[in-house]
N, C-alpha and C positions, 0 to 999 in steps of 0.2 A: 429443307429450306431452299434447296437448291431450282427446286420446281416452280418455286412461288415467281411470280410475274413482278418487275422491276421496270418502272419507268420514270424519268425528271419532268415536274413540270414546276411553275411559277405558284403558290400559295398564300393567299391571306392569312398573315399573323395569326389574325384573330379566328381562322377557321381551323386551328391546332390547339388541342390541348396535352399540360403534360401528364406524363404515365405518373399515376401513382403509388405503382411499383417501383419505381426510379432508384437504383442500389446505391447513387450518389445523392445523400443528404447535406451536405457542407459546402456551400458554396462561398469563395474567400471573395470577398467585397471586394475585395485590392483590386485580384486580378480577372473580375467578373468587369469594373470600371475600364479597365485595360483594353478588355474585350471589346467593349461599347464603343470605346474611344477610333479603335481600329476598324469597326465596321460603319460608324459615320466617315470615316475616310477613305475607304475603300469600299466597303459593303461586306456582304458575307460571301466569303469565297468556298468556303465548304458545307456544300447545301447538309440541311437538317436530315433526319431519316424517321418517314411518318407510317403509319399504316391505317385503310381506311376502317372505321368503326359504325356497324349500322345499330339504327334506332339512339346513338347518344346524341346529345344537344350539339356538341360539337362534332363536324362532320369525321376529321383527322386525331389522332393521338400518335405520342413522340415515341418514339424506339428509342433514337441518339441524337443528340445534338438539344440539351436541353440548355447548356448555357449561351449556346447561340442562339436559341429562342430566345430566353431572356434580354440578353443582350438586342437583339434586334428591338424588340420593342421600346427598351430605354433609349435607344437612339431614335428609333420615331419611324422606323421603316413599316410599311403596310404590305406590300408584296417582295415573299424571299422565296429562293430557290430551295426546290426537297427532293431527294428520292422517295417515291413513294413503293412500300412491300407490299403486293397483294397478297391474301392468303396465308399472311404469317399466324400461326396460334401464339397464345400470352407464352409459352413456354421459349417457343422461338422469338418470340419479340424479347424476352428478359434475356436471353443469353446475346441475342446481339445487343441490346443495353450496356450487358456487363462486358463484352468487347471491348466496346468504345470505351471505357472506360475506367478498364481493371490497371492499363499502363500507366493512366495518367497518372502525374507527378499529387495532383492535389486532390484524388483520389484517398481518403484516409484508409488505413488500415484495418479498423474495426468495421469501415461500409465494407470491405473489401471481404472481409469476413463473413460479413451480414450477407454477401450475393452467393455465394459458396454456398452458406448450411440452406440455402431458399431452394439450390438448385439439390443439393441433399436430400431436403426434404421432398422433392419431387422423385428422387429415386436414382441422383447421379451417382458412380462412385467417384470416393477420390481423385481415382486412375483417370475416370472420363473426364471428370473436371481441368483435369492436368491437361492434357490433350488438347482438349476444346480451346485452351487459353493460352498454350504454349508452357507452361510452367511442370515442375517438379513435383508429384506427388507429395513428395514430403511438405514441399512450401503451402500445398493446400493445408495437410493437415496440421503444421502448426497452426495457420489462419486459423481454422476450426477450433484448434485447443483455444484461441481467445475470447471465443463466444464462453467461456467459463467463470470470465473478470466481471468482478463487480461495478456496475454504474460506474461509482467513483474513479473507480481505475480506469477504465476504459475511457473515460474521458480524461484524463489524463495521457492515456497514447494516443489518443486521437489529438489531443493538442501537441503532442511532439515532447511531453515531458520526459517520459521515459520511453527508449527506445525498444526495438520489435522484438531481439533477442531477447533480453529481460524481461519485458512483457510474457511471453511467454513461459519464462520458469516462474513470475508469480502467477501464472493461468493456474499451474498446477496447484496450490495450495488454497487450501481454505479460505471463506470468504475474511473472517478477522483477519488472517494471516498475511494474506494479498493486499489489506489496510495497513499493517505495520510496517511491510515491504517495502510498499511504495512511495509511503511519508518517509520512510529513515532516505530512502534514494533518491526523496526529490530536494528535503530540505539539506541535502549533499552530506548526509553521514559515511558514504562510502570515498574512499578516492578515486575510484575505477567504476565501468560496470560490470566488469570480473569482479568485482568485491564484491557488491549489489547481487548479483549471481550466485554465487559462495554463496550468501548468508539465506537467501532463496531458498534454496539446495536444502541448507542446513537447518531451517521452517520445517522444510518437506520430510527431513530426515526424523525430526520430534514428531512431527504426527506421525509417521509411521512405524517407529520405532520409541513405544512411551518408557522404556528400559532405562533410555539415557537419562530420563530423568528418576527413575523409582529401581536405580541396581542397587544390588546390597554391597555396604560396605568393604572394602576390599580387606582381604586378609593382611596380616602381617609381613609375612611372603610378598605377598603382591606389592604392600606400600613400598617397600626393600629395593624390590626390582623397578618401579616408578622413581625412587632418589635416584637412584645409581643411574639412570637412564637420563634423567635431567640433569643430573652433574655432569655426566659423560657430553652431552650436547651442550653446555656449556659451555665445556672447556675448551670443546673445539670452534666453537662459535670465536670464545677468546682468542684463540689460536691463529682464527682465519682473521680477526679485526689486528692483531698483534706483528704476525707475521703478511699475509697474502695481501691486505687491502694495502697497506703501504707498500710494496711491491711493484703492483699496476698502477696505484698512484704515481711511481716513480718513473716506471717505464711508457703512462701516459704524457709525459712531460717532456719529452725526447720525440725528436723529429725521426720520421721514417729514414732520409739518409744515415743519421746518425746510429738509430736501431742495425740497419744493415752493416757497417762498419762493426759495433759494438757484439752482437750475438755472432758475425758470419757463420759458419757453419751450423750453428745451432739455431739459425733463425726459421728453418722448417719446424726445427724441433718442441721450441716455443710457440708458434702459430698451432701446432697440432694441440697443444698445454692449455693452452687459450683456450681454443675450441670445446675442448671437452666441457672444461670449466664455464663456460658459457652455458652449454648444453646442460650441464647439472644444474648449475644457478638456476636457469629459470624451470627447471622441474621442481625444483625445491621451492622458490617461491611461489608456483604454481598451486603446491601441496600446501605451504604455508599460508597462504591465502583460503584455502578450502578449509582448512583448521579454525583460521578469524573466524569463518560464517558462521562455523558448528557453536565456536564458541562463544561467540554475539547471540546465536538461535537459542543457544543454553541459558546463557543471562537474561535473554528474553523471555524464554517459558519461565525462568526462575521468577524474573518480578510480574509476569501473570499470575503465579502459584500466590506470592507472598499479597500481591492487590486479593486476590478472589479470599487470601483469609483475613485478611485486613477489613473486607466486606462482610464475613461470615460474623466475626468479632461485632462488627458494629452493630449488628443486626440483632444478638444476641444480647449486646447492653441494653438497647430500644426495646427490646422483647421484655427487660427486665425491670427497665427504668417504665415503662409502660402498664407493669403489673406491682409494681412498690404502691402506689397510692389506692387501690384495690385492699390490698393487707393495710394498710392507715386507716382507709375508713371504718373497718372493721374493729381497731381498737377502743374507740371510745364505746362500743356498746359493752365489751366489757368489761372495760375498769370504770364503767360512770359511776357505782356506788364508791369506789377510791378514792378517786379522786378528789371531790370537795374536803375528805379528811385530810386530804395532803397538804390542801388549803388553809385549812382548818390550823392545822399545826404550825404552818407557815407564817399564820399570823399572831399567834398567840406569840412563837415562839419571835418575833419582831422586836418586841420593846424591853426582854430580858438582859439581853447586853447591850445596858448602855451606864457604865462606871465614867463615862463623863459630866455626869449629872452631881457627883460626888464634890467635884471639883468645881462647880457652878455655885456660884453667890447664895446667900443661904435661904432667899426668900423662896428656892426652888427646892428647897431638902426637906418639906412633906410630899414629896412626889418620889421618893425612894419606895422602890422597890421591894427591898430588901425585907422590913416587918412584913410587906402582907404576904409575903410567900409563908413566914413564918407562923403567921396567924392561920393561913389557911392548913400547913402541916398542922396545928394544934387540932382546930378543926374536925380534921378527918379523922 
């Protein structure tokens, strides 16, 4: 690149076109307006960077400076100032591209991404890429791990929802995974994004480990050693709400003159007590935090399990309730000689109980019943 021939001259607008490689797709209205505003009042002060392109319709194509392309035209200017690169190939025209504009603030995360695995897939390593851009091997390669995120999510960190760090411990999980992830952390189920993280983690840790969900029941031994373990942290939990938290409550409440008076000799002594206890706390909450995720990630896979057979169930009835009217149709072909006898009986046997007739006025008592049953036993 260093060989290529560099010179500024004056250029019509309209005789640049921009590169449609361009690693920055997002351009913020706000501060694209801002821009516009600023070079009708000044003009453009930091010429564009073009390079010339033979046989296209337009003579020039953009390396850098595409939102002051933009910007010039919405303000209405026809001739801007460019450096022109002779001789550049597309490989050197995208890395100065991504130059210009891997620092910038409105530069998203995911384009930033996106220009990395391009230069990747041309054969960079991480290590070059680092190099080339001033940056950390390692910050390439988280970058890289977020080309992993699903659509949804990714546009999600490109809108600033959830942050880069976090972003990338959901890269690592699964696509459903990185959907549960990112709803519980956006609609604010976590209070941190060390929480958010933790529970990330502890996604990661069920898919890789299906144990924690399908171990075998713990012995009796084992439940024994589990109480005794939870009793024992309790107690001291109690212990430390009982005795320790009112404690610092108390000697939060005391001015430092008065501390120094009150401890003197032992106020080294105390500050080192302090210390420690600090330093414990937040390893322990640290740990206790890591624990929430696991055990959020557990609840979670759990109401997956119980949804997936709550579906297995219903499918099952459908399957059943589906195949009942099949066995229905089938019964009447063979009880059809039955059934009229059922009838049959049903009606005869209709007018035999009725002893209300007994007790009806007496023009109705040759309608009894009762002789011609008798007649007919004679009969037979």
């Amino acid at each position: 690149m260093a060989d290529n021939k560099v010179e500024f001259i004056n250029i019509k607008v309209s005789e640049i076109a921009p590169n449609p490689e361009q690693p920055r797709k997002f351009f913020s209205e706000e501060a694209q307006d801002e821009l516009t505003n600023s070079i009708k009042e000044n003009g453009l002060l930091q010429p564009v960077v073009i390079r010339p392109v033979e046989g296209a319709k337009v003579p020039y194509m953009l390396i850098a400076g595409e939102r002051r392309w933009r910007s010039c035209q919405a303000a209405g200017l026809e001739v801007i100032p460019a450096k022109v690169v002779e001789g550049a190939t597309e490989e050197e025209a995208y890395v100065l591209s991504i130059a210009e504009n891997v620092n910038r603030a409105d530069m998203t995360i995911m384009e930033e991404a996106g220009a990395y695995a391009d230069l990747k897939a041309a054969g960079w390593t991480p290590a070059k890429i680092a190099k080339q851009f001033g940056k950390t091997e390692t910050h390439i390669t988280w970058r890289l791990g977020l080309l992993t995120l699903r659509p949804e999510v990714a546009e999600m960190v490109d809108q600033g929802q959830i942050k880069n760090n976090l972003a990338w411990h959901i890269a690592q999980l699964n696509p459903a995974n990185q959907m549960v992830a990112a709803m519980r952390y956006v609609r604010g189920d976590f209070d941190s994004e060390a929480e958010a993280q933790h529970f990330a983690n502890g996604l990661k840790m069920m898919e890789q480990q299906t144990s924690l969900t399908n171990e075998k029941a713990p012995t009796a031994e084992e439940q024994e050693k589990q109480k005794k373990a939870k009793v024992k942290a309790k107690d001291g939990l109690g212990k430390a709400e009982e005795v320790l938290i009112p404690l610092l409550e108390e000697l939060a409440e005391k001015k430092p003159e008065d501390l120094a008076v009150i401890l003197g000799d032992d106020l080294a002594r105390h500050l080192r007590v302090v210390g420690r206890l600090y330093a414990k706390v937040q390893m322990v909450r640290n740990l206790l935090s890591k624990a929430q995720g696991f055990q959020r990630a557990m609840a979670e896979e759990f109401n997956k399990a119980a949804a997936e057979v709550q579906q297995e169930a219903a499918a099952v009835k459908k399957a059943e309730a589906a195949a009942k009217p099949e066995a229905e149709a089938e019964k009447p072909e063979a009880n059809s000689a039955g059934k009229p006898q059922a009838t049959a009986k049903k009606a005869a046997a209709k007018p035999a109980p009725k002893p209300a007739a007994r007790t009806t006025t007496g023009t109705k008592a040759p309608v009894r019943r009762t002789p011609a049953k008798k007649a007919e036993a004679a009969a037979k």
